[in-house]
C-alpha positions as CSV (number, residue, x, y, z in Angstrom):
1,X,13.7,26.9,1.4
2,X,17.5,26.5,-0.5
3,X,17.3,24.3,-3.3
4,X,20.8,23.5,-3.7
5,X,19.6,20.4,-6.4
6,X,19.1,23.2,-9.0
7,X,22.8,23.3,-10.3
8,X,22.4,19.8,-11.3
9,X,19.4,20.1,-13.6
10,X,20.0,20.3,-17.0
11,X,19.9,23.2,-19.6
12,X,16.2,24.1,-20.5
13,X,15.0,22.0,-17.4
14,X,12.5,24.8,-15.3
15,X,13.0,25.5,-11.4
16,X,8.9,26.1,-11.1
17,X,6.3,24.6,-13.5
18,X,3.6,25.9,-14.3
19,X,0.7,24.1,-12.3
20,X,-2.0,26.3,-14.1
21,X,-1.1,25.4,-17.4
22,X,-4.8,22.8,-17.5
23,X,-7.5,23.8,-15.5
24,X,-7.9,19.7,-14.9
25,X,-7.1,16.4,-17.3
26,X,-10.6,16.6,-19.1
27,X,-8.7,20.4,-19.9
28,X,-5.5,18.3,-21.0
29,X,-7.2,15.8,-23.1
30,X,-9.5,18.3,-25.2
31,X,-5.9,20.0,-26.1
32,X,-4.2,17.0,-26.8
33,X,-7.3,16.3,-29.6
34,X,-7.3,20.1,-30.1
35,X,-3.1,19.5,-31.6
36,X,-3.4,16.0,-32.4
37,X,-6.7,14.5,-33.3
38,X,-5.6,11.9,-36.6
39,X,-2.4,10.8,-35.0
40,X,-2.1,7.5,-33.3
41,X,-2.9,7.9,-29.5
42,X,-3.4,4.1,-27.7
43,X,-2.7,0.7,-30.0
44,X,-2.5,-2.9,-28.6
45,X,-3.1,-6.1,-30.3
46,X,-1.9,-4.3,-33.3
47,X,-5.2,-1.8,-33.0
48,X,-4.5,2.0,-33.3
49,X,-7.2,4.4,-31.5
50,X,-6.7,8.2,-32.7
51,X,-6.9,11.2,-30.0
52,X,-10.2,11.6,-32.3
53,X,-11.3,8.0,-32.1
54,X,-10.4,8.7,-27.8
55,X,-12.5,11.3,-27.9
56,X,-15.4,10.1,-29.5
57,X,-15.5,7.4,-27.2
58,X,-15.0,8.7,-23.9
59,X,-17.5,11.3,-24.8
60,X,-20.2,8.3,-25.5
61,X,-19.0,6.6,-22.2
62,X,-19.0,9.4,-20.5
63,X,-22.9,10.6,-21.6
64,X,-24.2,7.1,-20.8
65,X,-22.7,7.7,-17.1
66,X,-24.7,10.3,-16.7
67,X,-27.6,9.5,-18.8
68,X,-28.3,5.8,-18.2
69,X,-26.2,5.0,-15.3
70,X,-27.5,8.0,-13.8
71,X,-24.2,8.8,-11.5
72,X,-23.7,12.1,-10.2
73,X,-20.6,14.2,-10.4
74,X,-18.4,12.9,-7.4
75,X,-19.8,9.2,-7.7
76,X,-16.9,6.7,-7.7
77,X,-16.4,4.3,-10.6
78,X,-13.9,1.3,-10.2
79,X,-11.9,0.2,-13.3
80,X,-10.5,-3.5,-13.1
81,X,-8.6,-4.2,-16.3
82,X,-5.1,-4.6,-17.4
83,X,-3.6,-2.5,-20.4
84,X,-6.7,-2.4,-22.9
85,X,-8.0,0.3,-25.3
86,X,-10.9,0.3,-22.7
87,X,-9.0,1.5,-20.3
88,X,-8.3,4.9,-21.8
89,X,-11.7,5.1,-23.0
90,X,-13.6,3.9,-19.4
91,X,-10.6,6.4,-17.6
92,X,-11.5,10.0,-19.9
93,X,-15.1,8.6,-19.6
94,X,-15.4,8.5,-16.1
95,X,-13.1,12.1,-15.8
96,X,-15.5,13.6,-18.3
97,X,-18.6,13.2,-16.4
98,X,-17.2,14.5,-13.4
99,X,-16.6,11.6,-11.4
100,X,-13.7,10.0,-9.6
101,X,-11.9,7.4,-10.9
102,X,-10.9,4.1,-8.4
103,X,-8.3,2.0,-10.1
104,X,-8.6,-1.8,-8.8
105,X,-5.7,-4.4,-9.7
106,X,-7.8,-7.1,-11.7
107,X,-5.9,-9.5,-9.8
108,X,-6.9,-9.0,-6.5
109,X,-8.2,-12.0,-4.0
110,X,-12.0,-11.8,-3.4
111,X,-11.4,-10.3,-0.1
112,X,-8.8,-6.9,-1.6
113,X,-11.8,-6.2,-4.2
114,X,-14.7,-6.5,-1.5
115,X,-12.5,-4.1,1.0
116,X,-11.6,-1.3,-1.9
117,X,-15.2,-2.0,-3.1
118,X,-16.5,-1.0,0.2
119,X,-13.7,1.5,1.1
120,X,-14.5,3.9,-1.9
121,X,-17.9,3.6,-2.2
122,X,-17.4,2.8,-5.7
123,X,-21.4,2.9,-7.4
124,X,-20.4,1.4,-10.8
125,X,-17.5,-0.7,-12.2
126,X,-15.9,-1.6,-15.7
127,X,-14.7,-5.2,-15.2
128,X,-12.9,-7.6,-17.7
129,X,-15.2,-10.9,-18.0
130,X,-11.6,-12.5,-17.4
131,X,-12.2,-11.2,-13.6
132,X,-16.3,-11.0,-13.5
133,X,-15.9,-14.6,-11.1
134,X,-14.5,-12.2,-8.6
135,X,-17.0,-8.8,-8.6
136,X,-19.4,-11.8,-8.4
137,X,-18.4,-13.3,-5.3
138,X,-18.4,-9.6,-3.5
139,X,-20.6,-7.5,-5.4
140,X,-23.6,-8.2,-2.6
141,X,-20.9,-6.4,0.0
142,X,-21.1,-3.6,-2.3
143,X,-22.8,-0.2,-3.1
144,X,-22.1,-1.1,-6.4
145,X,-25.3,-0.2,-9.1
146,X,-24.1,-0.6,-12.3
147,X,-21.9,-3.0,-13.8
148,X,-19.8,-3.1,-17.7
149,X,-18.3,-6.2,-18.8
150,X,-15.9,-5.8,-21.1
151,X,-14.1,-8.3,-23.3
152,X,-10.2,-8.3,-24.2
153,X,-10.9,-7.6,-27.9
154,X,-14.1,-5.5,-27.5
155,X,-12.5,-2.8,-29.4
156,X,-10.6,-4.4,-31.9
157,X,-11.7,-5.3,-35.7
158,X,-14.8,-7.1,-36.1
159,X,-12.8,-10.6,-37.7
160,X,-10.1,-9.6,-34.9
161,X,-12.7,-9.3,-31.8
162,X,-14.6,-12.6,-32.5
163,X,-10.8,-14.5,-32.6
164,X,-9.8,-13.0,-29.7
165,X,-13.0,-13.7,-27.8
166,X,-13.5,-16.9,-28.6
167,X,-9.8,-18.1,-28.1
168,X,-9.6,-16.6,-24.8
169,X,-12.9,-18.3,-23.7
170,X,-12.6,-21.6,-25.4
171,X,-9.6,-22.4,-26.1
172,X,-7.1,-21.0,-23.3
173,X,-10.1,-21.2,-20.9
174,X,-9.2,-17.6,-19.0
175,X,-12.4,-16.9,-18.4
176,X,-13.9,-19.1,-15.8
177,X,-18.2,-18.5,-15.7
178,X,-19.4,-15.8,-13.9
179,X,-23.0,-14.4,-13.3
180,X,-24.2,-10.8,-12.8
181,X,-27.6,-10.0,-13.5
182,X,-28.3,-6.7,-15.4
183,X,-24.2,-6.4,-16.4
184,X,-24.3,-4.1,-19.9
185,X,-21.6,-5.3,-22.1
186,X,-19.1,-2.2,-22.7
187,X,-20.1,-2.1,-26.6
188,X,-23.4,-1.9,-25.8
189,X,-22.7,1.1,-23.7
190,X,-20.5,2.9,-26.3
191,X,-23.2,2.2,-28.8
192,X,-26.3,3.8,-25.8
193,X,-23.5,6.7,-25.2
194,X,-23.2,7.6,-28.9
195,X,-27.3,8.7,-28.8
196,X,-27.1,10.5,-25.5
197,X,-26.2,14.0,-25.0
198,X,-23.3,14.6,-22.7
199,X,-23.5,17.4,-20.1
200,X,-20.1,19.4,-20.0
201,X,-18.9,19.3,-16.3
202,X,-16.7,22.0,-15.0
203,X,-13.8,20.8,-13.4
204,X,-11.2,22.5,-11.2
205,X,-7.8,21.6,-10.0
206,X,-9.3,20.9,-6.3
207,X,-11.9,18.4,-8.0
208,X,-10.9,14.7,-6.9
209,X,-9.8,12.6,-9.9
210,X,-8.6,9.5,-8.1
211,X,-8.9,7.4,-5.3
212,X,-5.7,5.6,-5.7
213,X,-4.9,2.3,-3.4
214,X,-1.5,2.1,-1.9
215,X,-0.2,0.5,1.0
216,X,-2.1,-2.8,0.8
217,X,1.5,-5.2,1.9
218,X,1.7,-3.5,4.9
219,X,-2.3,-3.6,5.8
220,X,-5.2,-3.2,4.4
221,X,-4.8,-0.3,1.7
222,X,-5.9,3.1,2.0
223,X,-6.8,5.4,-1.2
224,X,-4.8,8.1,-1.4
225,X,-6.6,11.3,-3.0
226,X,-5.6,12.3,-6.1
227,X,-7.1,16.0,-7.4
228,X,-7.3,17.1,-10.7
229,X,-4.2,19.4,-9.8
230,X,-2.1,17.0,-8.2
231,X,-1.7,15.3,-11.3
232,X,-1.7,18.1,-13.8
233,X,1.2,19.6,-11.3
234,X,2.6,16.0,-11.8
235,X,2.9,15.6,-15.7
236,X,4.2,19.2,-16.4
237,X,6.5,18.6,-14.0
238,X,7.9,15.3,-15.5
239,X,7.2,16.7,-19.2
240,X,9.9,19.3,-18.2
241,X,11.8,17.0,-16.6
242,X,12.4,14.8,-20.2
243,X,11.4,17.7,-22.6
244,X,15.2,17.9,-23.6
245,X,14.7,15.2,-25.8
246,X,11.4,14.3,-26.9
247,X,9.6,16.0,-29.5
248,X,6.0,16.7,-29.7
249,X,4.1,14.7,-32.0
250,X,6.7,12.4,-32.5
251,X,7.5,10.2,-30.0
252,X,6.4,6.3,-29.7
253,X,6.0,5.0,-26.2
254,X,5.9,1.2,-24.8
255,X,3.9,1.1,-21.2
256,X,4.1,-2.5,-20.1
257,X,3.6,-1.5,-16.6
258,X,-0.5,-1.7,-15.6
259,X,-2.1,1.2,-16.1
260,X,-3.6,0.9,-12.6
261,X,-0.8,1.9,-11.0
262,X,0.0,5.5,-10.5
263,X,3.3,5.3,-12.5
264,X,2.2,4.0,-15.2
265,X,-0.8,6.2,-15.0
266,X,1.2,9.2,-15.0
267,X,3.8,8.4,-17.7
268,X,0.9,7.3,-19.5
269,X,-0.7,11.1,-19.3
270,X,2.6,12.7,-19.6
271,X,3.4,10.6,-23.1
272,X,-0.2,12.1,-24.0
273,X,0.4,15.4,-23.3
274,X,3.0,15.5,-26.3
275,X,1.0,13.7,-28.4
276,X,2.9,10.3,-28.4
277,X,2.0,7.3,-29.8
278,X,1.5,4.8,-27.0
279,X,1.2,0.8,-27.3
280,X,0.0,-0.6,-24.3
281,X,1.2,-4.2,-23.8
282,X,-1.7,-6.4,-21.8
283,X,0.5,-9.1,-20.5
284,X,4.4,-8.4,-20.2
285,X,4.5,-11.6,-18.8
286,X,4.3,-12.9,-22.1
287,X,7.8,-12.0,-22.4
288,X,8.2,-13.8,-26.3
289,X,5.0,-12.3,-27.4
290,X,6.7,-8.6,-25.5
291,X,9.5,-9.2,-27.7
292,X,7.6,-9.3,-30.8
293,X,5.8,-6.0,-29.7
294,X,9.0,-4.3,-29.5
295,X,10.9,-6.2,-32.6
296,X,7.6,-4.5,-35.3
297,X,7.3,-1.2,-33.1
298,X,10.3,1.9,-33.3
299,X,9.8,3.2,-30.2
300,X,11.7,6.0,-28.3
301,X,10.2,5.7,-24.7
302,X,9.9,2.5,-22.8
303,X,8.5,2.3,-18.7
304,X,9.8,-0.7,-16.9
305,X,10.7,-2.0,-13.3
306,X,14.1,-4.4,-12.9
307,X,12.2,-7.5,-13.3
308,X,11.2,-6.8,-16.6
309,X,14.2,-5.4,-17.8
310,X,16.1,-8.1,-17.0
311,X,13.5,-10.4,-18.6
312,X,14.0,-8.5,-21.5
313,X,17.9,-9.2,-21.7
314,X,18.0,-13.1,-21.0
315,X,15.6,-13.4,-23.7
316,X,15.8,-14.9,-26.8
317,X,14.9,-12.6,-30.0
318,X,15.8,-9.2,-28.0
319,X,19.0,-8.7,-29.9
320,X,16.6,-8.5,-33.1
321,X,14.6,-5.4,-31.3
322,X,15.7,-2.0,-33.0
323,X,17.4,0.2,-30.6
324,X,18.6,3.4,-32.4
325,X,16.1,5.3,-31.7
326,X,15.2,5.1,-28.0
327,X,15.6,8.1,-26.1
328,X,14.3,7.3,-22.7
329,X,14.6,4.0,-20.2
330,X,12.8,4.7,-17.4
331,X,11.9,2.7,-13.7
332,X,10.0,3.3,-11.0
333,X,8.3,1.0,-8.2
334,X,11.6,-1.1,-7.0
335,X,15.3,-0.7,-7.7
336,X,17.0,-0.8,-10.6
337,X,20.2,-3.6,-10.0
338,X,23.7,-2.5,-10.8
339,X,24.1,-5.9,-12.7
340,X,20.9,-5.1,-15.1
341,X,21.6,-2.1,-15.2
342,X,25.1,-1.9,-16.7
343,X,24.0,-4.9,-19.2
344,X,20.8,-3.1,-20.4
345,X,23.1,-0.3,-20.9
346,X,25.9,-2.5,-22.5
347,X,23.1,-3.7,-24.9
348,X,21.3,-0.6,-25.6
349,X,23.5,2.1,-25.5
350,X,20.5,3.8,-23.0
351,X,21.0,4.5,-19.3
352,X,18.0,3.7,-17.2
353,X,16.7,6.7,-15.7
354,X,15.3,5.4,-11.9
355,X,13.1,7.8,-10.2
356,X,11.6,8.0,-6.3
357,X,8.2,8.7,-5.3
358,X,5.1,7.9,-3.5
359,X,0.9,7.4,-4.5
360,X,0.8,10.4,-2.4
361,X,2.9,12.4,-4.7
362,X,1.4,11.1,-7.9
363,X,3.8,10.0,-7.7
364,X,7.0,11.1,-9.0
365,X,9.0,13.5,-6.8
366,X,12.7,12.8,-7.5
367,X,14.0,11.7,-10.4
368,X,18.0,11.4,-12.0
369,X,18.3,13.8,-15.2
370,X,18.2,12.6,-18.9
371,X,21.7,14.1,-18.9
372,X,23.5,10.5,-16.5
373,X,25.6,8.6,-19.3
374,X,25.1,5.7,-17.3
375,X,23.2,4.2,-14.4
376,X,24.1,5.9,-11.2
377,X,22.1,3.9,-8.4
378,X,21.3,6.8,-6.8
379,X,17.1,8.5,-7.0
380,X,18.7,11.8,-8.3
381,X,17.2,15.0,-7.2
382,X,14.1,16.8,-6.4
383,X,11.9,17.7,-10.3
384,X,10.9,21.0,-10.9
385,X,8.3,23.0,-7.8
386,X,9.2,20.0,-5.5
387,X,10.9,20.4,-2.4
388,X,12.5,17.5,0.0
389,X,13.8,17.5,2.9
390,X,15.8,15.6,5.5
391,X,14.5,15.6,8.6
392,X,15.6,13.6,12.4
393,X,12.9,11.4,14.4
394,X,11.9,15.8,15.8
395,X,11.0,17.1,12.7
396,X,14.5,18.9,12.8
397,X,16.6,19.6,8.8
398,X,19.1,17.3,9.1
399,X,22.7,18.2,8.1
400,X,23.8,17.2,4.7
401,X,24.7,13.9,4.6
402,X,23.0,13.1,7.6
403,X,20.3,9.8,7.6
404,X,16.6,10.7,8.0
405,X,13.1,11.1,7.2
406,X,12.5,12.3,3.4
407,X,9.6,14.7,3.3
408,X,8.4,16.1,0.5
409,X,6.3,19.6,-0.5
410,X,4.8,20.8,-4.0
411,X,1.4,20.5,-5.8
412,X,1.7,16.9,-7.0
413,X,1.4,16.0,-3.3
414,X,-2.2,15.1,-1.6
């Protein structure tokens, strides 16, 4: 088909990616350690995990899947945490033994974890003890077989992990008791992994990497199926799409938004695939501790939705936060308001850049250019190998201009 969008992309922006460029992400991360192994890959709490230090430990996790857990490649393992260094570790774990990922939102009601549980046939599960109360009230519905329990600062420093332990158990009292028999703790499993040989699994872009859960306020929710290729295609096209101005190596990224969900996911692997540095925040609600985070850390890439931006701007300390640097605003997951959107840019000097996509096109799919001087309240237009069309209740192109259907082709769709 015509894609009359390509006059508006920017210099150096591609029409066609390549979607070959990583046979899968196991491919993606062993060249991202391959180019970057001693610079800063994940911090939060203050904690810096190198691409080396990711390595090391997904590898261990990733052995003791196979080894102790005994899952076989194509087994489902759920992940219920917000924005940890575990995350990482547990996600390139589980993708390194060959086995499909099922992101859960840690927050779910008994009944949401028991159907997505069920639904994916999840046979182990990585669960913050914060959340344990819940998997216990379900896990008899389950085929679950093994369980990890991880604490908040499992990964942290020693003197840094007992504080943050205790202080979430005794004295903010966020984790309520919970009882699983024959749980492993996650450090316990890191330290098994590290003895265990891991068994290299050959994966292909047709290999499932996700079951990703969407749809879930307009009935139960359904996981869409996310391959190996889907999201390759899906970060080299969006590294294209901001490659004007971010640098390899060099960048400094803020992901607020839970990893769980696909955008942040993606971003997430996309910052990665240059080699950023990215701080993962573990409750934005926190909005005065947020601002701290962004006060001590120069960064040049920050993911947000409206909410949180405007959070940002009626608090108090923001106008401390160093700006001068940032290159990139980006939204995704609701719209962007003309009213936050002209005072983040009145405060920042940074347009937000909004984007449109689905789960099912993991998930970005149209995006405005790095190039807007300011906020245009529009989605922009279709990224590189994407196709859209506009098409009548018949399945008929509709005129331009015309109201319709948007339906989207290219290999970041399911």
């Amino acid at each position: 088909m015509q894609r009359p969008w390509l006059a508006q992309y920017p210099a150096g922006v591609p029409a066609d990616i390549d979607v070959h460029a990583y046979a899968s992400l196991k491919a993606m991360l062993d060249d991202c350690v391959a180019r970057f192994a001693d610079r800063p890959a994940y911090e939060s709490m203050g904690c810096v995990l190198s691409f080396r230090q990711l390595d090391e430990a997904s590898r261990a996790f990733a052995a003791w899947l196979q080894k102790d857990a005994g899952l076989r490649r194509g087994d489902r393992v759920a992940l219920m945490m917000p924005n940890l260094l575990q995350y990482p570790v547990a996600l390139f774990g589980t993708l390194r033994a060959g086995l499909v990922v099922v992101n859960v939102n840690p927050m779910y009601t008994p009944r949401e974890l028991q159907h997505q549980l069920k639904d994916s046939g999840a046979a182990a599960i990585v669960v913050l003890e914060n959340f344990a109360h819940t998997l216990e009230q379900v896990i008899g519905a389950t085929a679950l077989r093994k369980v990890v329990t991880t604490q908040a600062g499992d990964l942290l420093p020693p003197l840094q992990r007992l504080l943050t332990n205790a202080v979430l158990k005794h004295v903010k009292k966020a984790v309520p008791p919970w009882r699983l028999p024959g749980a492993v703790p996650f450090r316990a499993v890191l330290a098994a992994g590290r003895a265990l040989a891991l068994d290299d699994v050959a994966l292909g872009p047709d290999d499932l990497a996700f079951l990703q859960y969407t749809g879930g306020t307009t009935g139960v929710a359904k996981g869409a199926m996310l391959t190996h290729g889907n999201l390759v295609a899906n970060l080299q096209q969006t590294a294209a799409w901001i490659a004007r101005d971010l640098l390899d190596g060099k960048e400094t990224g803020v992901i607020p938004l839970p990893l769980y969900h696909v955008l942040a996911l993606t971003v997430n692997l996309v910052l990665m695939k240059i080699g950023a540095h990215i701080v993962l925040v573990t409750n934005p609600r926190d909005i005065p501790a947020f601002v701290k985070t962004l006060e001590h850390t120069p960064f040049t890439v920050l993911l947000g939705v409206n909410t949180l931006y405007n959070a940002l701007l009626n608090a108090p300390g923001f106008d401390k936060v160093p700006l001068k640097q940032v290159k990139v605003c980006a939204a995704g997951g609701m719209a962007i308001q003309r009213a936050v959107a002209e005072r983040w840019k009145a405060a920042t000097g940074v347009p937000i850049v909004e984007g449109y996509g689905l789960t099912e096109t993991s998930p970005i799919a149209i995006c405005n250019t790095l190039a807007i001087k300011d906020w245009t309240g529009n989605i922009g237009v279709p990224i590189p190998s994407t196709e859209v069309s506009i098409l009548d209740d018949d399945g008929r192109e509709m005129p331009l201009g015309e109201v319709g259907e948007i339906c989207i082709r290219g290999p970041q769709v399911m």
